[in-house]
C-alpha positions as a Markdown table, in Angstrom:
| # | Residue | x | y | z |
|---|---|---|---|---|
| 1 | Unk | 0.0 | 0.0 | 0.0 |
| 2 | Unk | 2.9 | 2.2 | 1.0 |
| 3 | Unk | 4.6 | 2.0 | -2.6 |
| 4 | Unk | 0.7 | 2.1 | -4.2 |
| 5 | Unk | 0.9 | 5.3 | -2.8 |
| 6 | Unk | 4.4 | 7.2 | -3.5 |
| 7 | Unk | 4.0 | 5.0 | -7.1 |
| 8 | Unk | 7.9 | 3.5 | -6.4 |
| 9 | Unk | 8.7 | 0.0 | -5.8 |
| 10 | Unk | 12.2 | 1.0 | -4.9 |
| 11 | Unk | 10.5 | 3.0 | -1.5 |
| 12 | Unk | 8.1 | 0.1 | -1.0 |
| 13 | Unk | 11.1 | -2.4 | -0.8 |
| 14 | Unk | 13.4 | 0.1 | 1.0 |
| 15 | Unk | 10.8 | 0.3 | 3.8 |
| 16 | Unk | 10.2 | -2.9 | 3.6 |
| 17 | Unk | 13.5 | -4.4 | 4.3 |
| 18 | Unk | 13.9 | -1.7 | 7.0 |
| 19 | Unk | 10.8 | -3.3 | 8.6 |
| 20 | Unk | 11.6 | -6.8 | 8.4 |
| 21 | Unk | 15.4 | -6.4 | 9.4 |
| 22 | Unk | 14.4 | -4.4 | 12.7 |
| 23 | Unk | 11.6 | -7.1 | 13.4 |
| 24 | Unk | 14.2 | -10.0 | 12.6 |
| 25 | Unk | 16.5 | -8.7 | 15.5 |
| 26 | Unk | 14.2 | -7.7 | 17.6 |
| 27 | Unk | 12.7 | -11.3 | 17.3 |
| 28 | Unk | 16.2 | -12.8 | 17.9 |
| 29 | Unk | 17.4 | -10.6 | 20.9 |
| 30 | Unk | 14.0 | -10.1 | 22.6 |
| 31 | Unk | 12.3 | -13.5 | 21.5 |
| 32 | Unk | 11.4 | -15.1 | 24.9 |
| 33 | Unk | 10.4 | -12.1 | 26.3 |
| 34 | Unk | 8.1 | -11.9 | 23.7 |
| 35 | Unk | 7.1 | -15.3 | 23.4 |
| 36 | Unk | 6.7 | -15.3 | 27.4 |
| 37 | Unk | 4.3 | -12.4 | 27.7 |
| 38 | Unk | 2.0 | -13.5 | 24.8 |
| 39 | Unk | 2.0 | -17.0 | 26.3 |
| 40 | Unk | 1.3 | -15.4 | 29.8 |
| 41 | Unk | 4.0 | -17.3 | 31.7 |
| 42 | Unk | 5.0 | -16.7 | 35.1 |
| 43 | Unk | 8.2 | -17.5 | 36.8 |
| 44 | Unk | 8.3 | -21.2 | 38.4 |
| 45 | Unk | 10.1 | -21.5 | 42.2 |
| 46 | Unk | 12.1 | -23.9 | 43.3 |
| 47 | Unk | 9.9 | -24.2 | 46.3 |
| 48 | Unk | 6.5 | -24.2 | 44.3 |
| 49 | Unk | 7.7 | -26.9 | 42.0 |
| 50 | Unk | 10.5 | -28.9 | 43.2 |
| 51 | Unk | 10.1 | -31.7 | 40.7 |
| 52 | Unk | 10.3 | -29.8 | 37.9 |
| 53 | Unk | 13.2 | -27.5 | 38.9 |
| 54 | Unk | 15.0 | -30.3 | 40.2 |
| 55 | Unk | 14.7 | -32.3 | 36.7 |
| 56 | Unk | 16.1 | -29.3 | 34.8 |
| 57 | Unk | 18.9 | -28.3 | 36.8 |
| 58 | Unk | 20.0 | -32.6 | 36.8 |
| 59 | Unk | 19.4 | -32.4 | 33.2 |
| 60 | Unk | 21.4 | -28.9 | 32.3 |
| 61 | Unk | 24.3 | -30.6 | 34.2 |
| 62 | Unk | 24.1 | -34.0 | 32.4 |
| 63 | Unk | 23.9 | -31.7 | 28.7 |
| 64 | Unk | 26.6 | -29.5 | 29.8 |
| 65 | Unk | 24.4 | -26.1 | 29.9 |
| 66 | Unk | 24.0 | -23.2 | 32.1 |
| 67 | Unk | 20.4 | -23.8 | 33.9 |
| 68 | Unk | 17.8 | -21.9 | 32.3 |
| 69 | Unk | 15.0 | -20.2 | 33.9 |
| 70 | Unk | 11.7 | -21.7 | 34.0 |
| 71 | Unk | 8.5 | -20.6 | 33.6 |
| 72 | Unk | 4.6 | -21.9 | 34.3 |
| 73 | Unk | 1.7 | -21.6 | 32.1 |
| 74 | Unk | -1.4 | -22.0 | 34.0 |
| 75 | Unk | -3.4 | -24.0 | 31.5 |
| 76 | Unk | -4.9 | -27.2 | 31.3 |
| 77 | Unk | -3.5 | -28.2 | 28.1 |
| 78 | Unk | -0.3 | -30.6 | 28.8 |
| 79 | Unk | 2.9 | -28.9 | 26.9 |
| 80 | Unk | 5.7 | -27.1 | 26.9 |
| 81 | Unk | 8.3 | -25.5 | 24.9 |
| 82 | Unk | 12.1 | -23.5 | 24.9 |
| 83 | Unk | 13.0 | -20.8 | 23.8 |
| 84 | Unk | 15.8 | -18.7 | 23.8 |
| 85 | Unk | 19.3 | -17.0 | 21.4 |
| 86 | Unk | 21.5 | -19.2 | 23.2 |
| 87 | Unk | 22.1 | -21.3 | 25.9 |
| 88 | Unk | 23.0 | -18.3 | 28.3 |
| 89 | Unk | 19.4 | -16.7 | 27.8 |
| 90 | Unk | 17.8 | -20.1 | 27.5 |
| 91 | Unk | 13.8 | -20.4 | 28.8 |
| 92 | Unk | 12.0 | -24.1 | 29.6 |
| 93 | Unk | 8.2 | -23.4 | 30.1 |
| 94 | Unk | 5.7 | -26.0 | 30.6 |
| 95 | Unk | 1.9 | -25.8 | 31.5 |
| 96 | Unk | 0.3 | -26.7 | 34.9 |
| 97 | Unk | -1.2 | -29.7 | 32.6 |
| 98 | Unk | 1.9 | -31.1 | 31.8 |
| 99 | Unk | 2.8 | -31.4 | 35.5 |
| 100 | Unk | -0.5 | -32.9 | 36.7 |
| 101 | Unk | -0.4 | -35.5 | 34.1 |
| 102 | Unk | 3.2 | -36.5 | 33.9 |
| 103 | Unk | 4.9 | -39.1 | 35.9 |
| 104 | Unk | 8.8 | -37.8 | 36.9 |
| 105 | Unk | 10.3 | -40.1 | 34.8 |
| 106 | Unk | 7.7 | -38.8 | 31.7 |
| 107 | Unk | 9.2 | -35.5 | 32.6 |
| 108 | Unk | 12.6 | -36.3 | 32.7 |
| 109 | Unk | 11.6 | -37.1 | 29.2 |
| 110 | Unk | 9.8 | -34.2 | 28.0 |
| 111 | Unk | 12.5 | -31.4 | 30.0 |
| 112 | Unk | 15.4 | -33.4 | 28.0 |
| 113 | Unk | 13.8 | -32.8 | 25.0 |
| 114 | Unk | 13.3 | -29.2 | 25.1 |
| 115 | Unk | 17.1 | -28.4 | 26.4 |
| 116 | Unk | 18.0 | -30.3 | 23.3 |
| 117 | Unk | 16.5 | -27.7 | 21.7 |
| 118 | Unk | 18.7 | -25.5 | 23.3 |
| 119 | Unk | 21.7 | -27.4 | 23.1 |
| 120 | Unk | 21.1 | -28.1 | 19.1 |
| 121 | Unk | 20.7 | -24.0 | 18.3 |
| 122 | Unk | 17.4 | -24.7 | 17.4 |
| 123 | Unk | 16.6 | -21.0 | 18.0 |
| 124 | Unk | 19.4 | -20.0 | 15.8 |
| 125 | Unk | 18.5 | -22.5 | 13.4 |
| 126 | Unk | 15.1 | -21.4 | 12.8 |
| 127 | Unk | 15.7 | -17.9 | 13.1 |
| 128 | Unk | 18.2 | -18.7 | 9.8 |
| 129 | Unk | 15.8 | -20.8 | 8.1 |
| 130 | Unk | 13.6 | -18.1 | 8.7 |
| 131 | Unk | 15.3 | -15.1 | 7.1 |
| 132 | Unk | 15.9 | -17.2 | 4.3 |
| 133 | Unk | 12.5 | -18.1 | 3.5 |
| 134 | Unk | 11.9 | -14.4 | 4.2 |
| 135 | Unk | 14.2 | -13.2 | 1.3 |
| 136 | Unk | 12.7 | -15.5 | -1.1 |
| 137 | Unk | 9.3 | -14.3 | -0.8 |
| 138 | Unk | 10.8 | -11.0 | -0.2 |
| 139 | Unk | 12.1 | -11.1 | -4.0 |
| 140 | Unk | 9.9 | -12.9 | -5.8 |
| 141 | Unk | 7.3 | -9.9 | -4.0 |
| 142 | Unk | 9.6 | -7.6 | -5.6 |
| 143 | Unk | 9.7 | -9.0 | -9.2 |
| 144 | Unk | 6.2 | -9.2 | -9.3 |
| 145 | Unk | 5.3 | -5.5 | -8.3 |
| 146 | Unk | 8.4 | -4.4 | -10.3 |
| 147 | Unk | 6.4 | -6.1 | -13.4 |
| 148 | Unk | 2.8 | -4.4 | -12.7 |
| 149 | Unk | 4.5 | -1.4 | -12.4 |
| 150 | Unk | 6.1 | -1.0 | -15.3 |
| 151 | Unk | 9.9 | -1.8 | -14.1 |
| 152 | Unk | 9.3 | -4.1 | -16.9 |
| 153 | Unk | 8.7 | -2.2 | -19.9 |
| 154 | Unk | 5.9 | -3.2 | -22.6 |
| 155 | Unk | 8.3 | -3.7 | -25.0 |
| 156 | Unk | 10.0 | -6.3 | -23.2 |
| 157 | Unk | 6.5 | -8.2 | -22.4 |
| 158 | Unk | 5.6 | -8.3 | -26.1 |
| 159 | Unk | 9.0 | -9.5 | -27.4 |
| 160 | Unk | 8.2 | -12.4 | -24.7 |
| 161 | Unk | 6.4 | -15.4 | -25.4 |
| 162 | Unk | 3.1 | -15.4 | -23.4 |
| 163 | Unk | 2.8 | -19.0 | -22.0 |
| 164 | Unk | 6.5 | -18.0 | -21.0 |
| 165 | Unk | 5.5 | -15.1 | -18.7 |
| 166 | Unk | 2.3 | -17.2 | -17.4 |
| 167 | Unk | 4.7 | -19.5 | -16.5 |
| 168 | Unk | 7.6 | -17.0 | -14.8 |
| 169 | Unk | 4.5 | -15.6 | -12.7 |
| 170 | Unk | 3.5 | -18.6 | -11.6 |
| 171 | Unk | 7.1 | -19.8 | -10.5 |
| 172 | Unk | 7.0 | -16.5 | -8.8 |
| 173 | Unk | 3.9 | -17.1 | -6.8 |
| 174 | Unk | 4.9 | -20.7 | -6.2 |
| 175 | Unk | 8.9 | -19.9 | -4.9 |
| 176 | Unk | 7.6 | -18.6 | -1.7 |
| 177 | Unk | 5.2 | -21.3 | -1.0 |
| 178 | Unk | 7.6 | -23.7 | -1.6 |
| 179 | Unk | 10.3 | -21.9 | 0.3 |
| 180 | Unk | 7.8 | -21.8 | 3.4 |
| 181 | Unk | 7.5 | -25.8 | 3.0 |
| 182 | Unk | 10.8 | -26.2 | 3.3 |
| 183 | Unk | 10.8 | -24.2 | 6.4 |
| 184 | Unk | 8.0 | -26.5 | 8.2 |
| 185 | Unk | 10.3 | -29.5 | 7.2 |
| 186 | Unk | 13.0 | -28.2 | 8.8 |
| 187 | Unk | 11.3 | -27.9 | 12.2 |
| 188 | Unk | 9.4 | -31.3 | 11.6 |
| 189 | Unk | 13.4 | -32.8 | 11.6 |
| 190 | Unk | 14.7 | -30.5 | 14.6 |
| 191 | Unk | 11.9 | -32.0 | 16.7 |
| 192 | Unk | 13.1 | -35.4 | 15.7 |
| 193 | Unk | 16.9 | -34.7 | 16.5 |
| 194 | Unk | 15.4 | -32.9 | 19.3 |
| 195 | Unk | 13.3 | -36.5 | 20.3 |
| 196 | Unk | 16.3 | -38.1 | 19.6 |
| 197 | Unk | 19.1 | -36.2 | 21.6 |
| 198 | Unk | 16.3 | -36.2 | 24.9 |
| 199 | Unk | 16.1 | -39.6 | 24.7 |
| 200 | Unk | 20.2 | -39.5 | 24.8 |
| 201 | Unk | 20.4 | -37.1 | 27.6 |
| 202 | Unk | 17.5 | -38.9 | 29.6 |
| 203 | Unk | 18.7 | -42.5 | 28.8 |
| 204 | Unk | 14.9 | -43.3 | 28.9 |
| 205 | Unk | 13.5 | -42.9 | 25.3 |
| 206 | Unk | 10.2 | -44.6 | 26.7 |
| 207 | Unk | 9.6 | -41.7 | 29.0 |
| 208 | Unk | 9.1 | -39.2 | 26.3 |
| 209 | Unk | 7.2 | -41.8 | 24.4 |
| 210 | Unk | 4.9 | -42.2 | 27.2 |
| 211 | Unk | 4.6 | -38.4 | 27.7 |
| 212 | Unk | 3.8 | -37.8 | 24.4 |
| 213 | Unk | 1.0 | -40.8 | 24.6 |
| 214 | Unk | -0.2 | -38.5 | 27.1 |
| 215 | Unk | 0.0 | -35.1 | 25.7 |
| 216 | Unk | -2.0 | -36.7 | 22.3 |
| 217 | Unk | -4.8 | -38.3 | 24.4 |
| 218 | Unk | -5.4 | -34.9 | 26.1 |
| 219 | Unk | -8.2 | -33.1 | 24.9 |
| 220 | Unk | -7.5 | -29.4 | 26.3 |
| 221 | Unk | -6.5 | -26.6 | 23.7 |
| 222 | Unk | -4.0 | -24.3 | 25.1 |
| 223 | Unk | -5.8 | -20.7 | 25.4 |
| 224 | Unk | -2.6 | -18.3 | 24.5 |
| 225 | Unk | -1.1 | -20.7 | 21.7 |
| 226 | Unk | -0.9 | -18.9 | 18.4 |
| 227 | Unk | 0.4 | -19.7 | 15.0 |
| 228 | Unk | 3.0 | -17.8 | 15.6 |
| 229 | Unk | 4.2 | -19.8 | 18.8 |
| 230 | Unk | 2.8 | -23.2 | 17.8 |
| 231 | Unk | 6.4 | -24.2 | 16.6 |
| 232 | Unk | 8.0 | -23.8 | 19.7 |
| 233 | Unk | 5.9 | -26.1 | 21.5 |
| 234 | Unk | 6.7 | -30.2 | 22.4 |
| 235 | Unk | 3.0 | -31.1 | 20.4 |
| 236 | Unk | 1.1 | -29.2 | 18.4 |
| 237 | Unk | -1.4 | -26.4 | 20.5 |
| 238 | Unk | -4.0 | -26.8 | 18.3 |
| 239 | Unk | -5.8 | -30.5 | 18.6 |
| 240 | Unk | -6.7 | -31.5 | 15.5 |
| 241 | Unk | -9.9 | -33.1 | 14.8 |
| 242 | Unk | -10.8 | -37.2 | 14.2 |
| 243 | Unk | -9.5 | -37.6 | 10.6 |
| 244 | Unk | -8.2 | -34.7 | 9.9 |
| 245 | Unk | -4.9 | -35.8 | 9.9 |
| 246 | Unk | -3.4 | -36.5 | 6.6 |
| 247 | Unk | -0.7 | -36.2 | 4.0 |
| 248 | Unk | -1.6 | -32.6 | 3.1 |
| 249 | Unk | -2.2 | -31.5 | 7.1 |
| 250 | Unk | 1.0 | -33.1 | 7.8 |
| 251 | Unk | 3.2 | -31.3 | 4.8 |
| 252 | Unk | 1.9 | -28.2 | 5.9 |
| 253 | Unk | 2.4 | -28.6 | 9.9 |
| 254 | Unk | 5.2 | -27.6 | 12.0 |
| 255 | Unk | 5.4 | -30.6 | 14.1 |
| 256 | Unk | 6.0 | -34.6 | 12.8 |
| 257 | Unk | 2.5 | -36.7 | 13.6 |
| 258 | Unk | 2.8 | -38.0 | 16.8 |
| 259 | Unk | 3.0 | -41.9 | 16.5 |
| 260 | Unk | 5.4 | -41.8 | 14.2 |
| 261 | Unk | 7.8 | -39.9 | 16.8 |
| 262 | Unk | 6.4 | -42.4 | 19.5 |
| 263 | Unk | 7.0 | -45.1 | 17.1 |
| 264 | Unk | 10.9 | -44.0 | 16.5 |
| 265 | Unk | 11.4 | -43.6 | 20.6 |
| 266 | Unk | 10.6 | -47.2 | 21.1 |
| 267 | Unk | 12.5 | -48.6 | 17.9 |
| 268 | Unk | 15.6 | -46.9 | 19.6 |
């Protein structure tokens, strides 16, 4: 609308790119502050919930990290997620759900998992992946306002042959679609290294298999999950419907369907 306006590409892609690289490192530097407050976590105490802080801070040691701080979610929905740059500002948060459900040993589970998150740069990883996908669809945005705006002359668009420019707009408009799929692949294989370097750390695949049993069978929907946030977490916020689930759902979701990471746990 802004380059509509002032009738210049150039300005629209100039402000855009100032937007999106101040949003980009804001995101990175400030991400579980933000992800904290929309999430409406609260800080967790040692006293308040022993068994949880003691699990991380035996786990951090076992992975070799400094302990992050941990956070509650009152919610009845079983989950959790971690977020964080780096391993120095590192956050665990899990939902009052997840504790009332979850054995100790199901927690071990599900706590090793997420500070594999942390210890695989997972953050870092998906802020990359991210930025990436970002620039395609940044690009392929520009080409095609460049060519309704005349950056392409006429002359140029009649010398061309016309199945041949159907054909370059519709790679355009597919480029960033297909960048953004390869994005939610990505995360659907950091979950399973993450699945996979919890069970390592634990020594106890079966507990995280177990928990995610649990967490599936649940029928609570987190309240402050967004699509935004929905990556982050261990399972998917949103419960999907009764046959919903299928090949098409699953391309286009940020998490791996859940018995086929249960299944993997108790092949290992």
């Amino acid at each position: 609308m802004i380059g509509k306006y002032v009738d210049s590409s150039s300005t629209f892609f100039l402000l855009g790119f100032i937007f999106s690289f101040t949003s980009s490192i804001g995101s990175y530097f400030f991400s579980d502050k933000i992800v904290l407050m929309t999430t409406g976590a609260r800080p967790a105490t040692k006293k308040q919930f022993f068994d949880l802080y003691t699990v991380t801070e035996n786990l951090a040691i076992g992975a070799g990290i400094p302990m992050p701080r941990i956070y509650i979610i009152d919610d009845h929905a079983p989950n959790a997620f971690a977020t964080g740059r780096d391993a120095k500002h590192a956050v665990v948060c899990v939902t009052t759900g997840l504790l009332r459900i979850l054995d100790r040993a199901e927690l071990e589970g599900v706590i090793a998992h997420e500070l594999s998150h942390i210890q695989n740069s997972d953050i870092l990883v998906s802020s990359i992946v991210a930025v990436l996908v970002g620039t395609v669809a940044l690009i392929s945005d520009w080409l095609i306002r460049a060519m309704w705006w005349g950056k392409i002359s006429d002359d140029d668009r009649d010398s061309k042959n016309p199945i041949g420019m159907v054909l370059f707009i519709v790679i355009l408009i597919i480029t960033p679609i297909v960048a953004t799929l390869i994005q939610l692949a990505v995360s659907r294989r950091r979950e399973f290294l993450a699945d996979a370097s919890g069970a390592l750390l634990s020594r106890h695949p079966d507990g995280l298999a177990r928990a995610l049993e649990k967490i599936a069978a649940d029928s609570h929907q987190m309240k402050n999950a967004s699509a935004s946030t929905a990556h982050l977490f261990i399972s998917n916020p949103f419960k999907k419907r009764s046959g919903a689930t299928s090949w098409l759902t699953n391309l286009f979701s940020t998490h791996p369907p859940v018995d086929e990471r249960i299944n993997v746990l108790r092949s290992m």
